[in-house]
Structure formats: structure tokens, C-alpha cells
C-alpha positions in Angstrom: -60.7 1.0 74.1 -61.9 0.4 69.9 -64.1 2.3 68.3 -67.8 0.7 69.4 -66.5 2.2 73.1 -66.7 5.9 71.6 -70.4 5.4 70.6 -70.3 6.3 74.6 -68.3 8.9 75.3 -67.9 12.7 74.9 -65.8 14.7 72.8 -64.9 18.7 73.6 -62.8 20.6 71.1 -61.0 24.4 72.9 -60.7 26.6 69.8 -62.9 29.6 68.6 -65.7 28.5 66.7 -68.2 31.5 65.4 -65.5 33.8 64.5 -64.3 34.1 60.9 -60.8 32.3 61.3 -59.4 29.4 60.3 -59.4 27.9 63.6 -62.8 28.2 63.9 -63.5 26.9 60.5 -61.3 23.5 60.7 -63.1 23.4 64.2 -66.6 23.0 62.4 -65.1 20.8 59.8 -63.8 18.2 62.6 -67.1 18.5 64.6 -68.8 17.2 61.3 -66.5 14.5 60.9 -66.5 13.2 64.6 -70.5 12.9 64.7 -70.3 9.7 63.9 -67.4 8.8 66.1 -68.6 9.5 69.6 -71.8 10.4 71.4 -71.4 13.9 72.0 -69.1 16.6 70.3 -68.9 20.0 71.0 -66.8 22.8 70.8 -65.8 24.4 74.2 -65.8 27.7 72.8 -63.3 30.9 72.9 -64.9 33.8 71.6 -61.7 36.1 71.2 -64.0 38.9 71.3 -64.2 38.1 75.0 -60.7 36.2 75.4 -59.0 39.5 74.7 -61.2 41.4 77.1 -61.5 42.2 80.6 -63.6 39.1 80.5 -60.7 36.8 80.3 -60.6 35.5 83.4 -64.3 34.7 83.2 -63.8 33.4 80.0 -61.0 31.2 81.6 -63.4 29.6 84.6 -66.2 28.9 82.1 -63.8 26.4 79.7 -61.7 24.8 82.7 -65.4 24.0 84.4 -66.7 22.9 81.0 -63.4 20.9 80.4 -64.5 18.2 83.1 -68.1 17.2 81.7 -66.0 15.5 78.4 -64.5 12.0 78.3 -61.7 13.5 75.8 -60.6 16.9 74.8 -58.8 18.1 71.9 -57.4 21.7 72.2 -57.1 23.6 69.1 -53.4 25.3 69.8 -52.6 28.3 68.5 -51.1 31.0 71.3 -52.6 33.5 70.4 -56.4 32.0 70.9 -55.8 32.3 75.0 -54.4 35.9 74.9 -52.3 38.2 73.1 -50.0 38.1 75.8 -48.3 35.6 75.7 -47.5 34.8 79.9 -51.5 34.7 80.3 -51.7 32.7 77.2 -49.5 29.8 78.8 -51.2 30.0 82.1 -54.5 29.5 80.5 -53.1 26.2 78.7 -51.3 25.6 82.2 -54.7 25.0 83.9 -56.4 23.2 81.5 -53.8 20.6 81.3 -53.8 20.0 84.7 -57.4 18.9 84.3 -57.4 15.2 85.5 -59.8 12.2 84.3 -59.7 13.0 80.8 -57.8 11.9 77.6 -55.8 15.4 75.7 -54.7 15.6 72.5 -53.6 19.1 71.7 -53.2 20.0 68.0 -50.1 22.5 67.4 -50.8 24.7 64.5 -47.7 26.6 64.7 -44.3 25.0 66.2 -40.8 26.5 66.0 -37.9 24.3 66.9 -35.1 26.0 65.5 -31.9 27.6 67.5 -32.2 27.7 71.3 -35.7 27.2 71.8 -35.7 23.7 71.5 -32.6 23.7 74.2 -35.7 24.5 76.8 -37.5 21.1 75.7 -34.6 18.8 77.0 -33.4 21.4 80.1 -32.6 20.1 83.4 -34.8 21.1 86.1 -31.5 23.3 87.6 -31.0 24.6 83.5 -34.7 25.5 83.2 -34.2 27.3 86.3 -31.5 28.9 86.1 -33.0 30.3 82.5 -36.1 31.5 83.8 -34.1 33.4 86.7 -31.8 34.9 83.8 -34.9 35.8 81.6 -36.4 37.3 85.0 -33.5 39.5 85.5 -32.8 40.2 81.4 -29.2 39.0 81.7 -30.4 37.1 78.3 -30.4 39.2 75.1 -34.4 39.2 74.9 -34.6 40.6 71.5 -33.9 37.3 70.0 -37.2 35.7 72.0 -40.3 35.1 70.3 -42.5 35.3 73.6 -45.0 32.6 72.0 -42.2 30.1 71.0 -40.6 30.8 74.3 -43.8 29.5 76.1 -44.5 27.0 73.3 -41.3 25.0 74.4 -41.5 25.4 77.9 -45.6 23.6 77.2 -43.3 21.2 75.3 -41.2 20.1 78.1 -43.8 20.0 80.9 -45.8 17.5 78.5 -42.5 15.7 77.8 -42.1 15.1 81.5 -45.7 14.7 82.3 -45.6 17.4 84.9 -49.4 17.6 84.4 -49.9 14.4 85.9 -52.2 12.3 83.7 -52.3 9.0 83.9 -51.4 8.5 80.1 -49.5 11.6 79.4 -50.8 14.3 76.6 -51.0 13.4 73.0 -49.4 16.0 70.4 -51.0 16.2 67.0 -48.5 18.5 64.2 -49.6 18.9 60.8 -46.1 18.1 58.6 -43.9 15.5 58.9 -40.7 17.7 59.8 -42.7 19.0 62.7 -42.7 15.6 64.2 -39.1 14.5 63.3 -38.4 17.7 65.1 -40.4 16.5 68.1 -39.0 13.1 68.3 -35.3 14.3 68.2 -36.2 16.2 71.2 -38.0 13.0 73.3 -41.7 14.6 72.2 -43.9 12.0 70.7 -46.4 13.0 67.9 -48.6 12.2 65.1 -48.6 13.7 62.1 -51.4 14.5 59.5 -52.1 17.2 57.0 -54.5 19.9 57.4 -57.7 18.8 55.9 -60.4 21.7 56.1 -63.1 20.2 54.0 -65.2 17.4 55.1 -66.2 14.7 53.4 -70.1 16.5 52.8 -67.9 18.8 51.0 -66.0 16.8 48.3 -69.7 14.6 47.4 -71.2 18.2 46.8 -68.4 20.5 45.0 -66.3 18.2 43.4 -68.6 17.9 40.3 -68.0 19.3 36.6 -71.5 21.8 36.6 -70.1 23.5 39.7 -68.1 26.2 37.6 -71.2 27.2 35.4 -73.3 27.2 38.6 -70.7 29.1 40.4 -69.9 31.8 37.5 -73.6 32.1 37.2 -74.3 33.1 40.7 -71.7 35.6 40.4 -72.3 36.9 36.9 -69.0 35.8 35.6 -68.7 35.2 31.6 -68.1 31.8 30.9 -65.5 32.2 28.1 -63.0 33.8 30.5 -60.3 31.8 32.3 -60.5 32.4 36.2 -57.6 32.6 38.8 -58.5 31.9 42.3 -56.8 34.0 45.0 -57.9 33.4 48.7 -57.2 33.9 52.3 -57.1 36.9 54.8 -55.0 39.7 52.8 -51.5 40.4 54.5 -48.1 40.8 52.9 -46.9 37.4 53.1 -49.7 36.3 51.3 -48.2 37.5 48.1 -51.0 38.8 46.5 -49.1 41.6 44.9 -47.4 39.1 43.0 -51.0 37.8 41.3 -51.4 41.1 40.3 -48.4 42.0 38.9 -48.4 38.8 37.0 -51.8 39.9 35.5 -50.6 42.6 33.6 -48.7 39.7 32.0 -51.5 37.3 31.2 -54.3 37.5 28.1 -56.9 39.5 28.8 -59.6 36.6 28.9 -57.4 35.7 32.0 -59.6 37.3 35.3 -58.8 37.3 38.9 -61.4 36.2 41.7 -59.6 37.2 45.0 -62.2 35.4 48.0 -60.4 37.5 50.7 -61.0 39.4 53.7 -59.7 41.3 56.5 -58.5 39.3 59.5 -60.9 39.6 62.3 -57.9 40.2 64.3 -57.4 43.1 62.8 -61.2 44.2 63.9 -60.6 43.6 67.2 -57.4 45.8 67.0 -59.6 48.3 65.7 -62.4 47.8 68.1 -60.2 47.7 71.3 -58.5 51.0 70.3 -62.0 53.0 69.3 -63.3 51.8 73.0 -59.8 52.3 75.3 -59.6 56.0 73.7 -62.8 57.9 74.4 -61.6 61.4 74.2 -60.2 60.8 70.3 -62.4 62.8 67.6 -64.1 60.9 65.2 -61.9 62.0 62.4 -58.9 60.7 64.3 -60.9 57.2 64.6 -61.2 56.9 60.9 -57.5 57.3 60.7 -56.7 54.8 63.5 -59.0 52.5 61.3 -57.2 53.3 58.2 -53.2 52.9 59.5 -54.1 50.0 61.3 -56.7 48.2 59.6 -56.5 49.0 55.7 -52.6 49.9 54.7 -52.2 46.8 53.1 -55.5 46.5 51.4 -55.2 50.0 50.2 -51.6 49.2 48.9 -53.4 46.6 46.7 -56.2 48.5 45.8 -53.4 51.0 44.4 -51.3 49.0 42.7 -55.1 47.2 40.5 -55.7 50.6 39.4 -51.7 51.4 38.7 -51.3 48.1 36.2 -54.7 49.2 34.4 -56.1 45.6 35.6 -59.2 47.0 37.6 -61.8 45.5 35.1 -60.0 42.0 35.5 -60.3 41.5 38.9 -63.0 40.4 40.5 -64.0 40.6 44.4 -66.3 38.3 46.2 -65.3 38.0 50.3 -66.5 34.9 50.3 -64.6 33.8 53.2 -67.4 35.2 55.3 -69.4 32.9 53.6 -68.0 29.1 54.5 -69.9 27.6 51.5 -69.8 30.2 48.9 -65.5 29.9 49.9 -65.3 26.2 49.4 -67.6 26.4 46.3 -65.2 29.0 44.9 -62.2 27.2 45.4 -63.9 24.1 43.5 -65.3 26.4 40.3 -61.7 28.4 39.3 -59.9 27.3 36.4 -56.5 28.2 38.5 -56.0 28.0 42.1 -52.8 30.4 43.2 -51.1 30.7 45.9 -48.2 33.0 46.1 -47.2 33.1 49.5 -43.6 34.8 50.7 -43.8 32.1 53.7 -46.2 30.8 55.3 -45.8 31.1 59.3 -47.8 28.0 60.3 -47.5 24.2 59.5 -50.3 23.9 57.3 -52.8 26.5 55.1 -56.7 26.0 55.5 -57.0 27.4 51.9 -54.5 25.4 50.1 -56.3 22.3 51.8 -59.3 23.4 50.9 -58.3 23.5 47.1 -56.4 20.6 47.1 -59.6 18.5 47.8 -62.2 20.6 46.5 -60.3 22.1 43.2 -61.8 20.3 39.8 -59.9 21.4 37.4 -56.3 19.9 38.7 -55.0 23.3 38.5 -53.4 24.6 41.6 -49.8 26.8 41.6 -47.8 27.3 45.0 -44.4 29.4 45.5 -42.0 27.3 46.1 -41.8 27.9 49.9 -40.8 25.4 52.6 -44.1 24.4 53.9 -45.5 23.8 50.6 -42.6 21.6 49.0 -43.0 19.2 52.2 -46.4 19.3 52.0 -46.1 17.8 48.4 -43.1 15.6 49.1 -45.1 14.0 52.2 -48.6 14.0 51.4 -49.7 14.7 47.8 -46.6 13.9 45.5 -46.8 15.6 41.9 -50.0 16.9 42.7 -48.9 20.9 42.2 -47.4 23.8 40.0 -45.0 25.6 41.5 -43.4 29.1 41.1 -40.0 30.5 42.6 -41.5 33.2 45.5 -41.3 36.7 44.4 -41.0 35.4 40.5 -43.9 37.5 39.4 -43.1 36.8 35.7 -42.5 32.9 36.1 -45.7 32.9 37.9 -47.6 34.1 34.4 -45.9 31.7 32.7 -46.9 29.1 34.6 -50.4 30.1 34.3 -50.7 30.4 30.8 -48.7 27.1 30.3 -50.6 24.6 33.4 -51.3 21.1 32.9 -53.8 19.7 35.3 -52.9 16.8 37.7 -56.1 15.7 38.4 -55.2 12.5 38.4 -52.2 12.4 41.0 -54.8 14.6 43.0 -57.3 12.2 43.1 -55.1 9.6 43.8 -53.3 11.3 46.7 -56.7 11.8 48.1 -57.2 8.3 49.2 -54.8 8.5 51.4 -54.9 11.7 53.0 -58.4 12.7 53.2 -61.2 13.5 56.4 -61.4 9.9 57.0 -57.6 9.5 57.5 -57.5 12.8 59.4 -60.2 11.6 62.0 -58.9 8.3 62.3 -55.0 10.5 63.2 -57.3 12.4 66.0 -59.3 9.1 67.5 -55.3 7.4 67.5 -53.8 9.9 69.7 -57.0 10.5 71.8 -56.8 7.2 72.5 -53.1 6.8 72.4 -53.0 3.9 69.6 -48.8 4.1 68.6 -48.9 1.1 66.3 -49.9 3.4 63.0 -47.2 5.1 60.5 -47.9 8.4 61.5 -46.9 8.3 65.2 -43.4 9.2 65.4 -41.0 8.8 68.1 -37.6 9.0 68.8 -37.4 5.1 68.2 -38.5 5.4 65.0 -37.0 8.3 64.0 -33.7 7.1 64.8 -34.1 2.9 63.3 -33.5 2.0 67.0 -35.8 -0.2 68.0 
């Protein structure tokens, strides 16, 4: 099948899609980019407002009927988008992989190899047995199971067999090159492509030099101050206590913008716990919201007002607002982030800035994921800062050089163009590109 053939057919993407995560929001951003492509694309939504309910199972029968009207599906994978448990999570994948007549590519957003997890992916049937049995019975030491990866590599090795049947097998999608090395060690083909969260709408309309006036405008921001961009849901390993603690080290014409919200996760913790205990008082609800919801936030709050920095820090939230985010992003003189580590294989933000930033301008802590996502994909394109250094971190701000340049260079390779054309290869199974990987290739054996 080329390309002219898709003009026909039907594309349906599993993932949330109206709630304020990031699954949701590289879910519209692939949407916009596939119009084009096929004849129909839609998202085959899970509301996790209703996908952590009583309404699961409902929820459950709804996608796996709507999973059968589409020519090809893509499934947004994250485990904890099919239930916070992670047994029902699995089942729910389970069954829609069994759906027949229809091409799957399933995009992993998270993927631990490491240790004795990936022992599961190349098991024997009597091995895989015999582990299930001794999990059954816990005559393993369970404490050292991740539930999710546990599940995640069992997925792994049903697709690697094809014990869902399809006719082509199931395409895997990761977002780092190590992820796929990983994968083809094991016998688990993949292709590999960087998160890219903005679409190509997006770069025409931000990456211009009147969006910072426009932006600080709109905001009331002075235009003679130098502004650091801080963004993403707040939680420790973001690192945003290291911003702030390297503020009190900056001039004070340096500001902070932190774009930054709560995790809707969080809500729903919140909301579950106000509704499953009706006989708590209302002061006791306010401190329910407070231990579960806020600790962090108001750790943050705390320390602004401890360094004397309150008047230098800025607050917009704009990652409510899609638009007013991405703008953002593309108007600060600094992009930082100063992640601990980052959990996933990729960061919606840090894509975000890398093709939307204009000034060239972006620091990352030096963690895993973000050296390989420069060494791979966007080579001498960032600053970057030892994690935890709070005092290199200043110093790097006050002393940045832009690499424009090597950004827009980099950008003409990995970009939404490459990223859709990555999707459309392992929907339709196409191997003969550079970023499918396979133990073949991996290993110079040909």
C-alpha cells in the first residue's frame, strides 16, 4: 500500500484526548498532522474521568466496538490511561489487540528494560509459566515489581510472538534510540522517533521575532527584563526548586514565568476520595485536598517567599491553555528545564521548546534522557547543567549563547513531517527506513 491508498482509509488513535495531559495534547497534535494523510482520523477516546470509574467496563465495550469501524489504529500507550490497576490495565490492551482486520501500531511512552524484566520478553512458554504460578503464590520477592513494567513486558512478549494473531503482527513505535536497541536485543522490532508535540501550524505561527513583544504584552510583562521559562505539571522531579533557588543568584532584571499546573491526576485523586467518603466533614475534605493535592505546590510557594524572589516570579497556567502554552514557550528569553529524571522516553515540553523556542536558548540537567535526546536527534542544540547544581544552573543562565542555528538545522530532520512519516511506516509496516531497528541491524548481521 503507498501513500495515494490512504487517501481511502481510516485512522483511530486510543489515548485521552479532552483532558489536560500530555497524552491528550500530542493526541491533537498527531490528528492535525494525519488530516492530510488519510480520509478519516479520529481519536477513540478515554476519558479517565470515566476509565477510572465504575464506568470502566463500559468504557471498555465502547472503544473495542469503535476499534473495528478503522482501517488502522494507533494506541497511545501509557498504563496508566486503561486503569490505575495495573491487571485491568493489561486486560484492556489484551482485548484490543486481539481485534482482527486492522493494521496496530502502539506508541510506548514509557518502557523499562532493565534487570529481570526484560527476562519475561524472551521466556519459554514453561518459564513464563512457571513465573506467573510463582508470582500467584508470592514465592517471588514482589517488592522489587513494578506492576506496570511487569505487565509492560509480558504485552512485549505476546507481541513478539504474535499471540494476537494478526496477519502482520503489531508495530511498536518508542521515542529514543536506546529504547529500540533495547527492543531489538530482545527479538522486538521498532521504530524510533522523537517526541514532537508541535505541529507544523505551530512553528509557521510562533516561530517569528514580534512573538515576545506580543506575548509580554498580553501578559503585562516589561520588556527590559530577561525572562526564564519554566513549564510542565509541578512535581518533585521536575526540579523546580532548583530554578528558584538559582534566582536568588541571578540579576534582578532576570524574572521567572513558571506555565505550570497541577496534574489532572491529581484531581481525580482528589475527586475520587471527596465522593468514596461521604460521612467526612467538610473541614476534613479541605485537608484531604491539601496533603494530597497541594504539598508540593505549597513547598514552592514557601520556599518564593523564603528567597525574597516573590516579585520576580511570574505565574500564568498556561498549560490549560494549549496556545497561550506553545506561545510561551516561543516568547522566553531562556527555556529551563531542571529535571531530577525524567520517568518517560520523551518530554512534551522540552519538544515543544525545541521547535517553538526563538531565542536558541534552552538549558536541560544533564539527565539521561536528555543527553540521548541531543546525541541522537538534535546534536549541540542545548545548555546543559549537572542535576541538583543549583548554582551552575545561574551561571549558565547569565552566561548562554544561543544555538539557533544548530536548532534550526536539526529541525529538518526531525520535525512533524518526519514524525508522521515514522507513524504511516510502521502502520503500514515499511522496514526499509533508518529508524526501524531490528535485531539484524542492531547486531551488523545481515
Amino acid at each position: 500500500m503507498n501513500l495515494l491508498d490512504l487517501k481511502n482509509k481510516t485512522l483511530g488513535i486510543i489515548s485521552s484526548y479532552k483532558d489536560n495531559c500530555g497524552n491528550a495534547s500530542y493526541t491533537r497534535q498527531l490528528i492535525e498532522d494525519f488530516k492530510t494523510k488519510f480520509k478519516k482520523v479520529e481519536c477513540i477516546e478515554l476519558d479517565q474521568r470515566l476509565v477510572h470509574s465504575d464506568f470502566h467496563n463500559l468504557v471498555k465495550a465502547n472503544v473495542l466496538k469503535k476499534i473495528q469501524l478503522y482501517d488502522f489504529i494507533n494506541v497511545q500507550f501509557e498504563p496508566g490511561l486503561f486503569h490505575r490497576k495495573a491487571r485491568k490495565a493489561f486486560k484492556f490492551m489484551e482485548q484490543i489487540l486481539k481485534i482482527k482486520n486492522t493494521n496496530i501500531a502502539i506508541t510506548f511512552h514509557s518502557l523499562s528494560l532493565s534487570g529481570e524484566y526484560s527476562k519475561i520478553v524472551n521466556f519459554s512458554w514453561l518459564e513464563y509459566l512457571l513465573f506467573k504460578v510463582k508470582f500467584r503464590l508470592k514465592l517471588l520477592n514482589r517488592k522489587d515489581y513494578n506492576p506496570y513494567v511487569l505487565q509492560q513486558c509480558f504485552l512485549l512478549r505476546k507481541i513478539k510472538l504474535n499471540k494476537f494473531n494478526h496477519s502482520n503482527g503489531i508495530s511498536i513505535i518508542v521515542h529514543n534510540k536506546k529504547s529500540a536497541e533495547q527492543l531489538a536485543f530482545l527479538g522486538v522490532d521498532s521504530y524510533f522517533h522523537p517526541i514532537v508535540s508541535a505541529n507544523n501550524s505551530d512553528i509557521e505561527k510562533f516561530n517569528n521575532d514580534k512573538i515576545r513583544n506580543i506575548i509580554l504584552d498580553k501578559h503585562n510583562l516589561s520588556k527590559d527584563k530577561t525572562y526564564i521559562g519554566c513549564y510542565g505539571f509541578y512535581g518533585p522531579y521536575k526540579g523546580v526548586d532548583l530554578i528558584l533557588k538559582a534566582m536568588k543568584h541571578l540579576p534582578e532584571n532576570f524574572h521567572l514565568v513558571m506555565s505550570s499546573n497541577c496534574h489532572p491526576v491529581s484531581n481525580l485523586k482528589i475527586r475520587n476520595i471527596t465522593t468514596e467518603k461521604k460521612n467526612i466533614t467538610t473541614e476534613n475534605v479541605e485537608h484531604i485536598q491539601y496533603v494530597e493535592q497541594n504539598t508540593y505546590m505549597i513547598y514552592l510557594m514557601d520556599l518564593i517567599i523564603k528567597l525574597n524572589i516573590s516579585n520576580r516570579v511570574h505565574f500564568t497556567n498556561h498549560i490549560i491553555d494549549e496556545d497561550g502554552f506553545k506561545e510561551l514557550i516561543a516568547a522566553m528569553d531562556v527555556s529551563v528545564f531542571p529535571y531530577y529524571e525524567v520517568g518517560q522516553q520523551g518530554s512534551g515540553p522540552i519538544s515543544y521548546a525545541t521547535h517553538l523556542n526563538y531565542s536558541g536558548k534552552i538549558i536541560l540537567s544533564r539527565t539521561n534522557l536528555f543527553e540521548m535526546y541531543e546525541q541522537d536527534f538534535f546534536p549541540d542544540c542545548f545548555t546543559f547543567f549537572d542535576q541538583g547544581n543549583y548554582l551552575e544552573l545561574s551561571q549558565k543562565i547569565k552566561n548562554i549563547k544561543s544555538k539557533k542555528m544548530n536548532l534550526l538545522k536539526a529541525r529538518t530532520k526531525f520535525n512533524p513531517n518526519s514524525n508522521t512519516k515514522t507513524y504511516i511506516d510502521a502502520l503500514l509496516q515499511n522496514k526499509d527506513v533508518s529508524n526501524f531497528l531490528n535485531q539484524s541491524k542492531v547486531c551488523n548481521v545481515e
